[in-house]
C-alpha positions as CSV (number, residue, x, y, z in Angstrom):
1,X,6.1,-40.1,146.4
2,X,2.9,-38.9,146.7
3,X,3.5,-37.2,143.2
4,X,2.1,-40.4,141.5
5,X,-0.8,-40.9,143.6
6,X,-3.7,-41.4,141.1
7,X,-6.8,-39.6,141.9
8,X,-9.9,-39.4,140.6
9,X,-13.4,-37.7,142.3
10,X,-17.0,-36.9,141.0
11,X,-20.5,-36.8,141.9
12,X,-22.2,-40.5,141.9
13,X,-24.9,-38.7,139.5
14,X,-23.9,-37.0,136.9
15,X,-24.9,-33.2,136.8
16,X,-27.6,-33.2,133.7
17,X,-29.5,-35.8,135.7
18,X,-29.3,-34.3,139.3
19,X,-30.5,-31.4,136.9
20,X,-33.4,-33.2,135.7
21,X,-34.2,-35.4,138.9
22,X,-35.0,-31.9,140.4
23,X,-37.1,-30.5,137.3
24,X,-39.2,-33.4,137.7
25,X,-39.1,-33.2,141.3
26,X,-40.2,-29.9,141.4
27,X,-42.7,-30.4,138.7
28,X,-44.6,-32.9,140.7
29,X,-44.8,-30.4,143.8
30,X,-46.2,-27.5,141.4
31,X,-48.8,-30.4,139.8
32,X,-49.9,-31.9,143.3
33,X,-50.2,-28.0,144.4
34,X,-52.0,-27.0,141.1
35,X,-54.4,-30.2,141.8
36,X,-54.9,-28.9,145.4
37,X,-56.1,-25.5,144.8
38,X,-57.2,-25.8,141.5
39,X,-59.2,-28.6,141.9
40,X,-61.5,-30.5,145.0
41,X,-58.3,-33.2,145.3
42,X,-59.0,-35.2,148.4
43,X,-55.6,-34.7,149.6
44,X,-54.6,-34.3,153.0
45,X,-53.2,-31.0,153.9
46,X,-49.8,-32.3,155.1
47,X,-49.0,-33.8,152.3
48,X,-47.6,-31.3,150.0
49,X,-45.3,-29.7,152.7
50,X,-44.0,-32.9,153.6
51,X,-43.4,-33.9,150.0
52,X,-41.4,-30.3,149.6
53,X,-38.7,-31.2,152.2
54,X,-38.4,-35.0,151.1
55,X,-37.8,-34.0,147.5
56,X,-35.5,-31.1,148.7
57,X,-33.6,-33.8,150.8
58,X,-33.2,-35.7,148.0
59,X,-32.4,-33.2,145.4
60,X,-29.5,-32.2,148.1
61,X,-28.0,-35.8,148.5
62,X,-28.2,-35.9,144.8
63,X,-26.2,-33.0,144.3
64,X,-23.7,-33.8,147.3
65,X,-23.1,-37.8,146.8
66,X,-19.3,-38.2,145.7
67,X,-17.0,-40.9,144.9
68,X,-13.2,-39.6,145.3
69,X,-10.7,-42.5,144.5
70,X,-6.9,-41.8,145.6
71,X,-4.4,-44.9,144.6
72,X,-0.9,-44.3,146.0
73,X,1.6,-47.1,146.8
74,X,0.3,-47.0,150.6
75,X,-2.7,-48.6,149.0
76,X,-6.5,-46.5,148.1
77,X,-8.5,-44.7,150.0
78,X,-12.2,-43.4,148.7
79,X,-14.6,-41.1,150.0
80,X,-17.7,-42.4,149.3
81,X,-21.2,-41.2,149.7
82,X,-20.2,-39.6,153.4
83,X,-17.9,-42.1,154.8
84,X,-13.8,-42.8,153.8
85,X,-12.7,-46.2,153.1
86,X,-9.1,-47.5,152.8
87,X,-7.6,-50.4,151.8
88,X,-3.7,-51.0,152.9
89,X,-1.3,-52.1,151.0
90,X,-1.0,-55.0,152.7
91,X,-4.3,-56.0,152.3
92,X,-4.4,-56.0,148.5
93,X,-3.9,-59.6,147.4
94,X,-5.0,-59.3,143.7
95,X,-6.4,-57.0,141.3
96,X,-8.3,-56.7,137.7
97,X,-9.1,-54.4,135.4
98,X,-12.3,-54.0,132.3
99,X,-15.5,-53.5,132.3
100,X,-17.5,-53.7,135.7
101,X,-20.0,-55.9,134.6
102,X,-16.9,-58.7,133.7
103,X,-15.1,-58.0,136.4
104,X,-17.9,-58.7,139.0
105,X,-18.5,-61.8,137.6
106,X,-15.6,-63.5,139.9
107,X,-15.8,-66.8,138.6
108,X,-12.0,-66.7,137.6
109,X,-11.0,-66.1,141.0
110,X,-13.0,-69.2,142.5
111,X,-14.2,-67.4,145.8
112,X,-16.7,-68.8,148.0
113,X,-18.4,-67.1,150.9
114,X,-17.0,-63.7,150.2
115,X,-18.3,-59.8,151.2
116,X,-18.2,-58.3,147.8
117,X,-18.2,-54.0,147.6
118,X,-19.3,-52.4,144.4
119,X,-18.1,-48.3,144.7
120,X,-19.3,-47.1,141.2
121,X,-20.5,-43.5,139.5
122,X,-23.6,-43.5,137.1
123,X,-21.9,-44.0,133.9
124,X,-19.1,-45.7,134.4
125,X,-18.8,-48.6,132.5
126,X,-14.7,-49.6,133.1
127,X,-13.1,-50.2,136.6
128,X,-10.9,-51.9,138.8
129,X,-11.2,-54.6,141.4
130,X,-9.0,-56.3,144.2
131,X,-9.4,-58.8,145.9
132,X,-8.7,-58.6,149.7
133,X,-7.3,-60.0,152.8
134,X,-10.2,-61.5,155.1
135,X,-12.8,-63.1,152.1
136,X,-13.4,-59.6,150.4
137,X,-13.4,-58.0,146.7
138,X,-13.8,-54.4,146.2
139,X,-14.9,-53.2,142.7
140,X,-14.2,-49.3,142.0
141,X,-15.5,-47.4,139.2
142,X,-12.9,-45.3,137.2
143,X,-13.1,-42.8,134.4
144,X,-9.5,-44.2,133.4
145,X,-9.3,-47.6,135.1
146,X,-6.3,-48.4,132.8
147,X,-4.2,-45.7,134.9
148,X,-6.2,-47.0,138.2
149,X,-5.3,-50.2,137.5
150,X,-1.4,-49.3,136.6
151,X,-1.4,-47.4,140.4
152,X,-3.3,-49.9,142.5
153,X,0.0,-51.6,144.6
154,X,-0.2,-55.3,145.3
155,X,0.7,-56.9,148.7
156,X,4.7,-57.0,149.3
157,X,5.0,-61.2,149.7
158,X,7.8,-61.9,151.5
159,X,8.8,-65.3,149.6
160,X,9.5,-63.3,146.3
C-alpha cells in the first residue's frame, strides 16, 4: 500500500532567501572589487577570487539543501541535506504532533541521557516527533504535520 505513503520534500531555505542570500552575496564581491580597483584598499590579491568560489559554494548548497519526508507503514525515511535516514517501524516507540518549539521540549516524556535529532525547513513552525528504540527522539518539520502525524506507524507490541 504504498498508495498512502505520505510525502513531503522541499529545499531547507526557502527560494526568496536563497534568492537574496546570493544578491547580497554577490553584492559584497562587486563592493570588495569596486574597493580594490577603485580605491588603494590594502587588500591582498587572493582575497577576492577566493571569496568568489566560497560564496558560489555556498550559494550552491543553498540552492541544493533538501528535506524529503516519506511516512509509509514500513516506517519514514528522509533525505536530508545529502544523506538518507530511516527509521523502521519497529523502531518507532512513540510519537507527537504541534509546534516544534513544544514538541522539543520533552519534558512530558521524562527522558534522560538521550541523542535528540531536529530535521526542520526554514519556516516551518508545526511537526512531528518520535521517540525511538535505543535513547533517541527525532523531530521532523512538516508543511502538514497533522497528515504526518496521521501516517507515522507505531511499533507492533506483541502483548496487545
Amino acid at each position: 500500500m504504498e498508495d498512502d505513503a505520505y510525502r513531503e520534500g522541499g529545499p531547507l531555505l526557502p527560494r526568496q532567501l536563497t534568492y537574496i542570500l546570493a544578491a547580497v552575496l554577490i553584492a559584497t564581491l562587486g563592493c570588495m572589487a569596486y574597493m580594490e580597483l577603485a580605491t588603494d584598499a590594502a587588500m591582498p590579491g587572493w582575497t577576492i577570487p577566493v571569496s568568489a568560489v566560497v560564496f558560489a559554494m555556498v550559494i550552491a548548497f543553498a540552492w541544493v539543501a533538501r528535506l524529503d519526508v516519506e511516512v509509509s507503514d514500513a516506517g519514514i525515511e528522509m533525505r536530508h541535506l545529502f544523506r538518507t535516514v530511516s527509521f523502521p517501524r519497529d523502531e518507532i516507540l512513540d510519537k507527537r504532533v504541534g509546534d516544534l518549539d513544544q514538541i522539543k521540549n520533552f519534558a512530558t516524556w521524562n527522558l534522560k541521557g538521550v541523542k535528540h535529532r531536529l530535521y526542520s525547513r526554514v519556516g516551518e513552525e508545526g511537526g512531528v516527533a518520535v521517540k525511538l528504540k535505543g535513547k533517541r527522539v527525532a523531530v521532523i518539520s512538516s508543511a502538514d504535520p497533522e497528515a504526518m502525524f496521521a501516517r507515522v506507524p507505531l511499533e507492533i507490541r506483541e502483548d496487545e
